[in-house]
C-alpha positions as CSV (number, residue, x, y, z in Angstrom):
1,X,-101.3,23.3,-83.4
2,X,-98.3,25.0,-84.9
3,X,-95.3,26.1,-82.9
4,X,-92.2,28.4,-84.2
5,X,-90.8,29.0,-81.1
6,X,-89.0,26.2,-80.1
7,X,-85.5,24.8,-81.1
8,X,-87.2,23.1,-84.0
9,X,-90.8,23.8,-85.7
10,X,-93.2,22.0,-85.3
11,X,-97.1,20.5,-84.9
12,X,-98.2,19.6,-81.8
13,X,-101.4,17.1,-81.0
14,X,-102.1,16.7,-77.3
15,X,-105.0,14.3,-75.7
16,X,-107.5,16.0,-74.4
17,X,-106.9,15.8,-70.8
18,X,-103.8,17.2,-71.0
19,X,-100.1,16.3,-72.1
20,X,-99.4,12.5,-72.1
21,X,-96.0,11.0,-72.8
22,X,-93.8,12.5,-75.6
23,X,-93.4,11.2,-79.0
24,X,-91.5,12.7,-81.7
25,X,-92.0,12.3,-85.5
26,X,-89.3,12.6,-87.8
27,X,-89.7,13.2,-91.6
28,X,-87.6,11.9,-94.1
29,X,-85.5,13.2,-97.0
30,X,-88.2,15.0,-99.1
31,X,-90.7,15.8,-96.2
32,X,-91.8,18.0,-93.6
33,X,-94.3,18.6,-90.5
34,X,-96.9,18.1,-92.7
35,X,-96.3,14.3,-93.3
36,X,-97.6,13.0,-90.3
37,X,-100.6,15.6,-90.5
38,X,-104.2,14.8,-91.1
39,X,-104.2,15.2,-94.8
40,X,-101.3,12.5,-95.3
41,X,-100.9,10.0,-92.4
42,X,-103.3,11.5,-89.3
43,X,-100.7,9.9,-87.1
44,X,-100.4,13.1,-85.1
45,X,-104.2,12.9,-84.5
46,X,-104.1,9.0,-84.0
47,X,-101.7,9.3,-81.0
48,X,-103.3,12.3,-79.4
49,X,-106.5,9.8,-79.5
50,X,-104.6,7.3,-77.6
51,X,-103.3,9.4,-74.9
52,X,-100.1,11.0,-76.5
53,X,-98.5,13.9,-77.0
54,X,-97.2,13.9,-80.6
55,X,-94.8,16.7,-81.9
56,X,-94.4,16.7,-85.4
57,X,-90.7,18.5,-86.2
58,X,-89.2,20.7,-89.3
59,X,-86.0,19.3,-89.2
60,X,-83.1,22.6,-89.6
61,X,-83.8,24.4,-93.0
62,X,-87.1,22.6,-93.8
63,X,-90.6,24.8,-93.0
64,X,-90.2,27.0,-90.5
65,X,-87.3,25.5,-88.7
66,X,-83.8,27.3,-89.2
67,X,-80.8,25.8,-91.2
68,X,-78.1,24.9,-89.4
69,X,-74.0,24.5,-90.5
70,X,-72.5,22.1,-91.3
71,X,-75.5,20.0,-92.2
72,X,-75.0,16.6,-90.8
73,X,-76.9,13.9,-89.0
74,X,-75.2,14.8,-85.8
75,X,-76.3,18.7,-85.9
76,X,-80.2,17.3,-86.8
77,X,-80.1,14.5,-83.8
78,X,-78.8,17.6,-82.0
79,X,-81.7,19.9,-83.0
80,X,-83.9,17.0,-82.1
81,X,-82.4,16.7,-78.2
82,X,-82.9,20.5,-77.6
83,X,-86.3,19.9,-78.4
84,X,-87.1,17.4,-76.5
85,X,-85.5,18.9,-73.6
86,X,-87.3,22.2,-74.4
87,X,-90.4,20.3,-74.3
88,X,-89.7,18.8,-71.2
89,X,-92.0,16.2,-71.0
90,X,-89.7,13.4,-70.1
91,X,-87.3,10.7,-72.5
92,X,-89.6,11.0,-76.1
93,X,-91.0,7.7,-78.1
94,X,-89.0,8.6,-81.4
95,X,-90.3,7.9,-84.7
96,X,-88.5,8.7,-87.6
97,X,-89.1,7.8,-91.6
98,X,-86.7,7.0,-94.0
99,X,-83.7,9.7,-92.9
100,X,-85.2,10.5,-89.8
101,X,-85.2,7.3,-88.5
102,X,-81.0,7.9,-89.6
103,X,-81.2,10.8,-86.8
104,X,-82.8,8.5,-84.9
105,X,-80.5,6.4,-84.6
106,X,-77.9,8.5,-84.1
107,X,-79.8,10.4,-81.1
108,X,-80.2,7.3,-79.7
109,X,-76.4,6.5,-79.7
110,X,-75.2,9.8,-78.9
111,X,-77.7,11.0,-76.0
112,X,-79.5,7.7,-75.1
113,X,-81.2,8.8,-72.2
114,X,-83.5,11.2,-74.1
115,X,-85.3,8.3,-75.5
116,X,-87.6,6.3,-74.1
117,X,-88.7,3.7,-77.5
118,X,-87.6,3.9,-81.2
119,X,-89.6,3.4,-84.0
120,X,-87.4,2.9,-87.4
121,X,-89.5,3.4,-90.5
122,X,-88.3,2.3,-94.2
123,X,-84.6,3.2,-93.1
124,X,-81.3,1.6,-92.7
125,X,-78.4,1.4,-90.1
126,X,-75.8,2.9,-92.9
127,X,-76.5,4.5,-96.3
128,X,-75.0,2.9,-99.8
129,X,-72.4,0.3,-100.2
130,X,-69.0,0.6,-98.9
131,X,-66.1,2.2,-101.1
132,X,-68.0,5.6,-102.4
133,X,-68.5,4.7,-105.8
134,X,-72.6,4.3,-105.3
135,X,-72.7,7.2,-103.3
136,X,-71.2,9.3,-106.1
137,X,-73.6,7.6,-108.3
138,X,-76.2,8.4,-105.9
139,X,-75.9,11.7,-105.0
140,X,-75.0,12.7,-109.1
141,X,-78.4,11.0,-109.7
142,X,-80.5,12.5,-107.1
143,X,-79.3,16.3,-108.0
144,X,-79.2,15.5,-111.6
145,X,-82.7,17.4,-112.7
146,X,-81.5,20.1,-110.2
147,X,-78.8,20.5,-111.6
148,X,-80.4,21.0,-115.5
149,X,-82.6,23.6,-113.4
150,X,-86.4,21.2,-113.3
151,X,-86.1,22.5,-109.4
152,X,-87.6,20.7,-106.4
153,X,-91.6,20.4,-108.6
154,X,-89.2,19.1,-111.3
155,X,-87.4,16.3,-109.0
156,X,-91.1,15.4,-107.2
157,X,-92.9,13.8,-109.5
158,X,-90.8,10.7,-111.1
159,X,-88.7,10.2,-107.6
160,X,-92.1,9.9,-105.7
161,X,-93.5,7.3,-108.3
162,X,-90.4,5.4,-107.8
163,X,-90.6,5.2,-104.0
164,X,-94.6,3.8,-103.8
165,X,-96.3,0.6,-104.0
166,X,-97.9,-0.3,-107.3
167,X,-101.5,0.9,-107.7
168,X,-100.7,3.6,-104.7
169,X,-103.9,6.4,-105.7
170,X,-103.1,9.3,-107.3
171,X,-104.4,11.7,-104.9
172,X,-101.8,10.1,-102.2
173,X,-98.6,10.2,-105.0
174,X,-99.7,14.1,-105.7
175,X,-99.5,14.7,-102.0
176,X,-96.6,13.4,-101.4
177,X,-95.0,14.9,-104.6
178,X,-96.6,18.4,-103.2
179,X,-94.5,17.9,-99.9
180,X,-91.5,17.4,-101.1
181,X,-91.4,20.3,-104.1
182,X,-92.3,22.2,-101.3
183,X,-88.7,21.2,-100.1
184,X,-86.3,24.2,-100.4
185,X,-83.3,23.1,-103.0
186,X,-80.6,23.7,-100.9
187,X,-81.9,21.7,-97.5
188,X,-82.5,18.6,-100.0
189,X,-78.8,19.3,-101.7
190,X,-77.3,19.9,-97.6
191,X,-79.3,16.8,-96.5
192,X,-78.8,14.3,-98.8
193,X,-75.2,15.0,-99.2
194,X,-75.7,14.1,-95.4
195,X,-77.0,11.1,-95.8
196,X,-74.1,9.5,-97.7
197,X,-72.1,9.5,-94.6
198,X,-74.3,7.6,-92.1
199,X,-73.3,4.6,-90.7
200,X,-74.7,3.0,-87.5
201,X,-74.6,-0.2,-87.9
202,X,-72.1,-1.4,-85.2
203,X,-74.3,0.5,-82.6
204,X,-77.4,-1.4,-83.3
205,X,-76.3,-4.1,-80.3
206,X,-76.0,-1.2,-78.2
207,X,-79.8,0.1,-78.6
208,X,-81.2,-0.4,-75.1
209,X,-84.8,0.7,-75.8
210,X,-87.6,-1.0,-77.1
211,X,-87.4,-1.3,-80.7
212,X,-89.9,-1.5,-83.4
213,X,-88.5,-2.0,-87.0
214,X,-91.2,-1.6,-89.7
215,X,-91.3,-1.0,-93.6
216,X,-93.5,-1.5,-96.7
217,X,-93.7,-4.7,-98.2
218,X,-92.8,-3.1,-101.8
219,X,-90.1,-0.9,-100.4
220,X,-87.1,-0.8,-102.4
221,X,-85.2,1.9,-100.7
222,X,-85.6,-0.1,-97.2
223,X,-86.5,-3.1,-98.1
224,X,-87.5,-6.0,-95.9
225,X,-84.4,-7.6,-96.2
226,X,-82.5,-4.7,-94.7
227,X,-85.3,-4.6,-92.1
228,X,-85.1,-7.8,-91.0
229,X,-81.1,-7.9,-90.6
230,X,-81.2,-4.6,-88.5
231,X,-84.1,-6.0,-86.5
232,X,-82.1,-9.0,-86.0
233,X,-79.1,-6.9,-84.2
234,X,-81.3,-4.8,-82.7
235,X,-82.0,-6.9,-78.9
236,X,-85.3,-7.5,-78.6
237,X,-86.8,-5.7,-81.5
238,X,-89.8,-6.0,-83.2
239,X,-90.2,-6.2,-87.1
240,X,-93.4,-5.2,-89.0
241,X,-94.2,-5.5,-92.5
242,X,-96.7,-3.1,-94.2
243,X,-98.5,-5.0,-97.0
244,X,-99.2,-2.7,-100.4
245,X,-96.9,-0.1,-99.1
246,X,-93.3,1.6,-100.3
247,X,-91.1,3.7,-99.1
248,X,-94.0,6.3,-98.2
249,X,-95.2,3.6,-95.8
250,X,-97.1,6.4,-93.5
251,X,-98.6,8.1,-96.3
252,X,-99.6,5.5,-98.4
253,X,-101.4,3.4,-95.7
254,X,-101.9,4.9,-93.6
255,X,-104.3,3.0,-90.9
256,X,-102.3,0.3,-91.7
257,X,-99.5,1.8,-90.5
258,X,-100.8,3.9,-87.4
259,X,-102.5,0.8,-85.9
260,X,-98.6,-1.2,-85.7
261,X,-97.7,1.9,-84.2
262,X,-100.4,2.4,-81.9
263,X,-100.1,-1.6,-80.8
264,X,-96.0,-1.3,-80.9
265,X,-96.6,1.7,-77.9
266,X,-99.3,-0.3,-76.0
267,X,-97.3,-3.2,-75.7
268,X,-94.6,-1.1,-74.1
C-alpha cells in the first residue's frame, strides 16, 4: 500500500492479522520506495509474511516525499524519527542500504530510543578518506555526466554496472538503472554532497541495539573489509556476507538476502 500522508512517503506491507512490530527500510543514494518492493527485492512482502510491519520510506525529495533544506544526514534521520513516531507502532527495526544505513546510524546516535535493532547494508561508519581531497574527487566524478547534461538515465547505466557482482542478469542491472534515473537531479546532487560529510565511526561502541552488519561478497563500495572492522566496534554485532552480490546486495539477491534478514530478526 502507498501512503503520501505521512512525514515521509512511503509503502506499507502489514501481516495479515494486523500490525506487527515496525521495521523501516531505507534506500540508498540512487533509490527509492520501490527498492524493497516486489519487483526488486520483495523484502516488504517477505517481512509482512513473517509477522511484520514493513514501511518502505521516500527519503525528503525522492518520490513522493518533500525536499527538505539544508540537505543533510541529520534532517533525513530527522524525517525518519517523525515517521516512526507518526506511525506509532513502537521503537522500529531499521534497515538501511548503502546511505541509508548512513541515516541509520545517525538516528540511532541522535534519538536512540526510537530504535529497537539496526540492520547496516553495504555502508560504512564515515564516507571517503580523511583530508577532502577524495571527496572532491568523488563528488567531481559522480556529477561529472550531469554536469555535460547525460541527466540522471545518462548517470544510471555505467554507475549501476559498476556497483554489481559479475554475471548479475540483465533484467536486475536495468531495474536498478530504471530506479535510480528515476532519481530527480537535484535530490542525487543535495544527497550526495551529503554524504561527504558523514562520519560515525567513534559512535559505533556506543550502539546499544542489536546489530546486524551485512554486505555482498563483490562489493567494492562497502566492502567486507570495512564490514568486518565496523562489525568489530559495533558490541555484539553480527556480520553477514552475501555471496555473488555487490553493492545492490537486496536487489541482486535477493532470497539470499531476505532469509539473513529474516533469521537476523528471529534471533532477536
Amino acid at each position: 500500500m502507498l501512503v503520501s500522508d505521512a512525514p515521509l512517503a512511503h509503502l506499507r506491507w502489514d501481516p495479515p492479522a494486523g500490525p506487527g512490530p515496525l521495521v523501516v527500510l531505507l534506500h540508498g543514494v540512487g533509490g527509492g520506495r520501490q527498492a524493497w518492493g516486489d519487483a526488486l527485492s520483495g523484502t516488504g512482502r517477505a517481512l509482512a509474511a513473517a509477522g511484520f510491519t514493513a514501511v518502505a520510506v521516500d527519503f525528503p525529495g525522492y518520490g513522493l516525499s518533500t525536499p527538505i533544506e539544508p540537505y543533510d544526514l541529520a534532517g533525513l534521520a530527522g524525517a525518519v524519527a517523525a515517521l516512526i513516531g507518526h506511525l506509532a507502532l513502537g521503537p522500529a527495526t531499521v534497515v538501511g542500504h548503502s546511505m541509508g544505513g548512513m541515516v541509520a546510524q545517525e538516528l540511532v546516535a541522535c534519538l536512540p530510543q526510537a530504535v529497537a535493532a539496526l540492520v547496516l547494508a553495504s555502508t560504512s561508519p564515515a564516507f571517503g578518506k580523511p583530508g577532502g581531497d577524495w571527496q572532491r574527487e568523488f563528488l567531481q566524478s559522480r556529477f561529472a555526466p550531469l554536469d555535460a547534461g547525460l541527466g540522471m538515465a545518462g548517470l544510471a547505466p555505467p554507475l549501476v554496472a559498476a556497483m554489481v557482482a559479475p554475471g548479475t542478469p540483465a533484467d536486475r542491472q536495468a531495474a536498478a538503472q530504471a530506479l535510480m534515473a528515476g532519481v530527480p537531479e537535484a535530490t542525487y546532487r543535495a544527497a550526495v554532497r551529503a554524504l561527504v560529510a558523514f562520519d560515525r565511526r567513534a559512535h559505533l561502541p556506543a550502539i546499544g541495539v542489536p546489530t546486524l552488519v551485512i554486505t555482498g561478497e563483490f562489493d567494492r563500495t562497502a566492502a567486507p573489509e570495512v564490514a568486518r572492522k565496523m562489525a568489530e566496534r559495533i558490541p555484539g554485532a553480527q556480520l553477514a556476507i552475501v555471496p555473488g552480490a555487490g553493492h545492490l546486495l537486496n536487489m541482486e539477491q535477493p532470497d539470499h538476502f531476505n532469509t539473513t534478514l529474516l533469521a537476523f530478526l528471529a534471533r532477536r
